[in-house]
N, C-alpha and C positions, 0 to 999 in steps of 0.2 A: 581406295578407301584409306582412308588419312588415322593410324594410330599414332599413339605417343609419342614416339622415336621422332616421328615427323612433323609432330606439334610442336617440338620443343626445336627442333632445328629450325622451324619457320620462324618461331619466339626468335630464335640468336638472328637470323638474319635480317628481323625488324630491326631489333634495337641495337645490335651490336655485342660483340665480344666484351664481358667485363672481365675485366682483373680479379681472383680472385687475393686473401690476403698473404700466401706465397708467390705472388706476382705471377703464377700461371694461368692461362686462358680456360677453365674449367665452367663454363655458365652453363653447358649442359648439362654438367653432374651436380651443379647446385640443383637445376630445376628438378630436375631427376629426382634428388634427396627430397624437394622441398613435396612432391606429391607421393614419394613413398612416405614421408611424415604425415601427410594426410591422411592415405591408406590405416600406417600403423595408429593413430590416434580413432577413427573410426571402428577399426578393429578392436580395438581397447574397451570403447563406449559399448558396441555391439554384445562383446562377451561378458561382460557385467548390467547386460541388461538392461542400458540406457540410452539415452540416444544422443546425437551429435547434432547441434545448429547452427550450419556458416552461413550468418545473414546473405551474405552475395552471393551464393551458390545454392544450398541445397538442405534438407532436412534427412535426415537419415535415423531412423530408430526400429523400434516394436511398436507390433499391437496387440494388448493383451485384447485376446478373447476365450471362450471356454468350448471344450469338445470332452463330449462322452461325460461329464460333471467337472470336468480339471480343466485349469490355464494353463492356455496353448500362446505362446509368443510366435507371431506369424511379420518379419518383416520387412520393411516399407519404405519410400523413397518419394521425397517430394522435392519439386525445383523451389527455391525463395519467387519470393512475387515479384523483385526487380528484376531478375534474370529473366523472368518470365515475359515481363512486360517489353523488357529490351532485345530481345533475340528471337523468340518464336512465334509462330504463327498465330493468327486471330483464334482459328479452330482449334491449335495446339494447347493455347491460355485459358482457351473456356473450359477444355478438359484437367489441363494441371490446377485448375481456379478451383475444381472442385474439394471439399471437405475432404478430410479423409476420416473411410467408415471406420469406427470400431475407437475403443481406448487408446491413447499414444502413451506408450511409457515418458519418463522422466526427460527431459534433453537437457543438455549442456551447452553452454557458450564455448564457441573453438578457441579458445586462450592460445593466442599465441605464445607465451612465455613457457607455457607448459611444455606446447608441441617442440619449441624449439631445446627448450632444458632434456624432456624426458624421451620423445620419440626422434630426435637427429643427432649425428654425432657433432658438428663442427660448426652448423648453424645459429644464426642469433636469431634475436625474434624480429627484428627490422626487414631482416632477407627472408623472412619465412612471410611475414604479411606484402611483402613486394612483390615476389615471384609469386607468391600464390594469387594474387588479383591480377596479376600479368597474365597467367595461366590462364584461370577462368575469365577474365577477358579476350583472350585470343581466341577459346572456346566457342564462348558465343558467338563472337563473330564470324566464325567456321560456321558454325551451325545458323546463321542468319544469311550467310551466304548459299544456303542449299547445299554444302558439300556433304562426304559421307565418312562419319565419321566411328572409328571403334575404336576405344580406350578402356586397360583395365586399372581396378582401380583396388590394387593387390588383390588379397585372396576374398574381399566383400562383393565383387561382382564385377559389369563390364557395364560401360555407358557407351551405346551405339544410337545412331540415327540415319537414316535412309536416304538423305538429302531432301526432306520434307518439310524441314524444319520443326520435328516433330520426334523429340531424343528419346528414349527408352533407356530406363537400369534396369539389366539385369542381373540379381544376386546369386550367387553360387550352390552347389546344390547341395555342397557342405555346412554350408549357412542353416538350409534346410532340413538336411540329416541331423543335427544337432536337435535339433526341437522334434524330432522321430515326426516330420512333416513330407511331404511329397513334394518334390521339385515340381515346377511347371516345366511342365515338357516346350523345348526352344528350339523351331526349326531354322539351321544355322543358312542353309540357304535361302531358306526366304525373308532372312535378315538382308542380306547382301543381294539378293536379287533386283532387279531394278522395279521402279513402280509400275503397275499396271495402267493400262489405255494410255501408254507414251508410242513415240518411236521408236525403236529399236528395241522395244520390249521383247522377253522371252516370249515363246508360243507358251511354255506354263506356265506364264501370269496372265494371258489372259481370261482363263478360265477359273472355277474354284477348286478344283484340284480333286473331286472326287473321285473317289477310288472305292472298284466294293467286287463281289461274286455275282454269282448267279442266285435265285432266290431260293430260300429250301421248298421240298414239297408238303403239301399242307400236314402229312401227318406226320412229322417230324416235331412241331409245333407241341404234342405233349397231347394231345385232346382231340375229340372228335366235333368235329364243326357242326354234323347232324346229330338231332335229337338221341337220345338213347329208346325212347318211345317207336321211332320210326324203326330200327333191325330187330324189333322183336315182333316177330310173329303174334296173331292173333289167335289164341287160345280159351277154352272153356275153361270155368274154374275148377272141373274133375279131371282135366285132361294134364298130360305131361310135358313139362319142355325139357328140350335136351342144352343145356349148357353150350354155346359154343367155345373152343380155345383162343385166348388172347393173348396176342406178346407184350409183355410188359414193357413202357416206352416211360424215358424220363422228361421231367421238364419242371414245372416252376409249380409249389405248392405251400400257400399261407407266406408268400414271399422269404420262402426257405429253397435254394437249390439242391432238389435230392431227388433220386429215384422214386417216381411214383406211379401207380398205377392202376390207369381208369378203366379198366376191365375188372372182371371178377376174377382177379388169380386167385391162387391157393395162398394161404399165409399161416402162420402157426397158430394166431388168436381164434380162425372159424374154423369150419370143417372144408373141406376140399369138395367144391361145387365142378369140379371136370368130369363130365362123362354120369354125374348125376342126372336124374330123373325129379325135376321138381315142378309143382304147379303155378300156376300164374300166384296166387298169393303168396305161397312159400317163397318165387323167385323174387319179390317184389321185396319182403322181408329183408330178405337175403341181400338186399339192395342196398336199402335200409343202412342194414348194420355194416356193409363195409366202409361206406362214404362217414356214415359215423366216425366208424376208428378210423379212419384218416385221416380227421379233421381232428381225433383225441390224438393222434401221433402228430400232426403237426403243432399242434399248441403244447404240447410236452418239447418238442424240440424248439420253439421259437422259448418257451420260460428257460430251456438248458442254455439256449445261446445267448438271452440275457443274463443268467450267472455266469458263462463264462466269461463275458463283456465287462462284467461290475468287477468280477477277481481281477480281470487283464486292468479297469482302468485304477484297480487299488493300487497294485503293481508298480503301477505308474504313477502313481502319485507318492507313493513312496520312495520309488529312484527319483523323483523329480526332486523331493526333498532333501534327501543325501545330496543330491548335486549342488542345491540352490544352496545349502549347510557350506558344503567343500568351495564353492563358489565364494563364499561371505568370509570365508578362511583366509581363500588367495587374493579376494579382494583390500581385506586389511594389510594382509603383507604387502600387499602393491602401495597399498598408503603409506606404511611407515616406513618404506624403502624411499616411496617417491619423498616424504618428508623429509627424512634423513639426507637424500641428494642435493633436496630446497635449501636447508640450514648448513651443508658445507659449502653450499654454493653463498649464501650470503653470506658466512666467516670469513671465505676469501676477498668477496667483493670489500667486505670491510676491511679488512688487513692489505687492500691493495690501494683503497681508500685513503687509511692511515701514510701510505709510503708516498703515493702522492701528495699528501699535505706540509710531510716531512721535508719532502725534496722542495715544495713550495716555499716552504717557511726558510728555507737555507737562501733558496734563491732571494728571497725579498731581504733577509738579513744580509747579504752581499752586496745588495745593489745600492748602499750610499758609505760616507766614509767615517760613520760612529764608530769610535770615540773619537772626539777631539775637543779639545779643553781649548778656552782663550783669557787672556787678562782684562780687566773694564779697567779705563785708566780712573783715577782717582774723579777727578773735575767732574766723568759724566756720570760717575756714581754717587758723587752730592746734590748734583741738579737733579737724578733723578729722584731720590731720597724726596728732595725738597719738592716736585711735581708730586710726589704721590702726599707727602703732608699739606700740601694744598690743596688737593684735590677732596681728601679726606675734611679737612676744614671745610669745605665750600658743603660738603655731603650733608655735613653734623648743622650745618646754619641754615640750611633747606630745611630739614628736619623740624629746627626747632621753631619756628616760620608757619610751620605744616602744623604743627601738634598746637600752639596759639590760637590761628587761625580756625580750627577747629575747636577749640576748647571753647571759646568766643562766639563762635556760631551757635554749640549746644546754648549756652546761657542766656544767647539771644532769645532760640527757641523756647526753651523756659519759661522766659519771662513774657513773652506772649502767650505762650496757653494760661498762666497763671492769671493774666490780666482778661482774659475770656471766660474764663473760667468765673472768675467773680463778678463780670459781667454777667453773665447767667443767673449765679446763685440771688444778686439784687433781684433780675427783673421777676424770676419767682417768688420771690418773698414780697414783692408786690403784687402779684397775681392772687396771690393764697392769702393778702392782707385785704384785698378788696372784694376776692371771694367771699369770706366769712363777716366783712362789712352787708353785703349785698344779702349774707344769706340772716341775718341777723333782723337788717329790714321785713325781709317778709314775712319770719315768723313773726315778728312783732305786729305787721297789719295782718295777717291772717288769724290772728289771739285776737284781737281788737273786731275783726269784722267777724267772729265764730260766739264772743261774749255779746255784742250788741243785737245779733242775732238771736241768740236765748233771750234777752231780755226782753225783744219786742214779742217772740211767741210766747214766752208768761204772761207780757200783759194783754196779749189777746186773748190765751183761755181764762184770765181772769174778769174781764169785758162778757167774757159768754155765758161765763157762770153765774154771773151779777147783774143782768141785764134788766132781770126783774123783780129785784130787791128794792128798787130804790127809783118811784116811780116820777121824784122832782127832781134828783140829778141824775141824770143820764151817764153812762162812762162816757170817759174821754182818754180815747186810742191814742197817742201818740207814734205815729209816725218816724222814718228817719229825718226826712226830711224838718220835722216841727222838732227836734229833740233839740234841748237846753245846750247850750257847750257846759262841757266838763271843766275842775277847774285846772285841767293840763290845757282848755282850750281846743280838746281834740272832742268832735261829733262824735267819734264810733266808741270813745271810751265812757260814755256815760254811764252813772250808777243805774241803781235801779226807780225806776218811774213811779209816782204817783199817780193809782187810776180814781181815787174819790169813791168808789165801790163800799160797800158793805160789808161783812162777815154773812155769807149766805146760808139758809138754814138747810138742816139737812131733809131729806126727804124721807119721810117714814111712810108705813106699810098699808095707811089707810089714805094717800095719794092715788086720786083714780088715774085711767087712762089718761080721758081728755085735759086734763094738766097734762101731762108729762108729753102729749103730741102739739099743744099751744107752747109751750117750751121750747119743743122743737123746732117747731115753724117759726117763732122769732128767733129762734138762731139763726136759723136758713136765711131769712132778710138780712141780719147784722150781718151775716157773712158776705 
């Protein structure tokens, strides 16, 4: 079976001896450090009550559940699902694939900068994420090889596997005494045992290992398996039974373990039925009332064992408190320690930051040969004078070229919306000039065709009213068509018509019917 010591020698003899940074050959005791950092960082998470998650390897925390009314932290271990997929078996994945039951406390990301700052002494974070994926790479590949594998993994437990490819953690049973929980009982040979139905298997694997006595005899058991009916004699109701003597035997009552006893013994609540004289009713009575207080003494003892259960679990929830208190105590001190290490450790970084800059800035100021001064001879410092006032010249004549040229375009532009523009304003004021031309016309023939119109229906109700006034000149209608020209020469604007009619007389009250229906009726014709 392949532990540590030899994982980590098989690691150097893959990859090689490295140099450490005193140029010693030490890759052992880096690996070494690098999974006691892991241990101590786990352990850390553990006792503060949270949990640790190294994506490539593994989950580690609690699981809050409740016992007796209080939180109980029970825990737990799971492989990452790459690990899983990559190293173990089909059967092995579908079992670690499963959920895990119950609340998980809080987890944490494994920060390498932490582990390497707070839990190693000489480590960086670079060597702490190397070797440790070295590590748990060589791991795996152990363990997909069928080898057999036991590693502890400090004082949090032991990762073993059988060469099944099927790994187990087992946690410590101090782990478990701290939560005042039961270890699970770990039999260490049949960790190490080889697998059963192989070859060269032990003769006890291949059985299941039962192990027991001989059986008890049945009245040991606490009771009598026959009836209580069946040992007593049959008797008249005047007649006497004699008591027989019972040993009193213990066993299981009201799922209380106590002495109890299924005979009629003596006790100090009845009277003493030994060597009495009593009859079938009185016995039966007597029966009666002991099974009674048995069953009043058991339910008196099961309500006492529930108060002492409730005082025990207040108890405990009490210590749990003070702890979790003392706990949240040393957990702030661990912060403002671990702080306070964070912030001198980055003063340094800066102040070694600053010294390399320092030393940089020397170097760069070294490497050319500032100061040095030179003379321009006269000649090239008036040609150049005169280069740069000509070029300056040529700059300011662009310029003004530029700003012309633009001034010129705006007044173009001007002058063309100005000429659109009054283009516009004309052809409206002709629109609106023969608008009012057009609308002027037809009120003028719509007055002409509304007055000629009245004037033809006046001379028609006057033609109707006159019809029979005047029985040698008949009216005469005029027509549009027959109408006079006006003396504008326009047909529709004619005055008003001469019908030749009479002044008709009025009608008074001694006018019979048949007038006024002969009126009628030659209206109805001239119409």
């Amino acid at each position: 079976m392949l532990n540590f010591d030899g994982l980590i020698q098989d690691i150097v003899q893959r990859r090689g001896k490295l140099a450490s940074k005193d140029g010693n050959n030490e890759s052992a005791q880096d690996y070494s450090e690098v999974w006691s950092t892991l241990a101590s960082y786990v352990k850390s998470c553990m006792e503060q009550k949270r949990g640790l998650h190294l994506s490539s390897f593994c989950k580690v925390g609690w699981i809050v559940g409740k016992k007796m009314g209080k939180g109980v932290h029970r825990p737990f271990f799971q492989f990452a699902d790459s690990f899983v997929r990559a190293y173990l078996s089909q059967e092995a994945a579908r079992k670690h694939a499963a959920p895990v039951q119950g609340e998980p406390c809080p987890l944490e990301d494994f920060n390498f900068s932490k582990a390497a700052i707070k839990f190693s002494n000489q480590l960086t974070k670079d060597q702490v994420f190397t070797m440790l994926r070295t590590i748990i790479s060589r791991l795996g590949e152990l363990i997909a090889e069928g080898k057999e594998v036991d590693i502890s993994l400090g004082d949090v437990g032991r990762l073993t596997c059988r060469g099944d490819r099927d790994p187990k953690f087992s946690f410590s049973a101090a782990l478990y005494s701290q939560e005042g929980l039961d270890a699970p009982q770990v039999d260490e040979s049949s960790m190490r045992s080889a697998p059963a139905f192989r070859k060269g298997s032990n003769p006890e694997a291949s059985g299941l290992g039962i192990q027991g006595t001989a059986a008890l005899p049945e009245d040991d058991y606490g009771y009598q398996s026959q009836p209580m009916q069946a040992t007593m004699p049959s008797v008249q109701e005047d007649q006497y039974y004699q008591m027989p003597e019972t040993q009193p035997v213990t066993g299981m009552d009201s799922g209380t373990a106590r002495p109890v006893s299924r005979g009629l013994s003596a006790s100090n609540s009845a009277p003493s039925l030994v060597g009495a004289k009593l009859t079938a009713t009185q016995f039966k009575r007597e029966v009666a009332y002991k099974e009674a207080m048995d069953r009043h003494i058991a339910a008196m003892e099961a309500h006492a064992a529930e108060a002492v259960a409730e005082k025990e679990a207040w108890g405990n929830h009490v210590t749990d408190c003070l702890l979790q208190e003392r706990d949240e105590i040393h957990a702030k001190k661990e912060r403002n320690q671990m702080n306070l290490h964070f912030l001198q450790h980055q003063m340094n970084l800066g102040e070694q930051k600053r010294k390399e800059q320092r030393r940089e800035d020397i170097e760069a100021a070294s490497a050319h040969d500032f100061p040095k001064f030179s003379e321009v001879h006269p000649d090239e410092m008036k040609d150049f004078i005169h280069g740069q006032q000509a070029r300056m010249r040529q700059g300011l004549d662009e310029q003004v070229r530029t700003n012309n040229t633009l001034r010129n375009l705006a007044k173009q532009k001007e002058r063309g919306m100005e000429l659109r523009q009054l283009q516009a304003n004309r052809e409206e004021m002709s629109m609106l000039r023969k608008a009012e031309l057009a609308k002027k016309a037809y009120d003028r023939e719509a007055l002409a065709t509304a007055w000629n119109s009245e004037i033809r229906m006046k001379n028609i109700w006057k033609a109707i009213e006159s019809h029979n006034t005047v029985a040698s000149h008949p009216p005469q209608v005029m027509l549009n068509d027959a109408l006079p020209p006006s003396r504008g020469g326009s047909v529709k604007s004619v005055g008003r018509m001469l019908t030749g009619s009479s002044r008709r007389q009025p009608l008074g009250a001694s006018t019979s019917l048949s007038q006024l229906e002969s009126r009628a009726g030659s209206s109805r014709g001239i119409m």
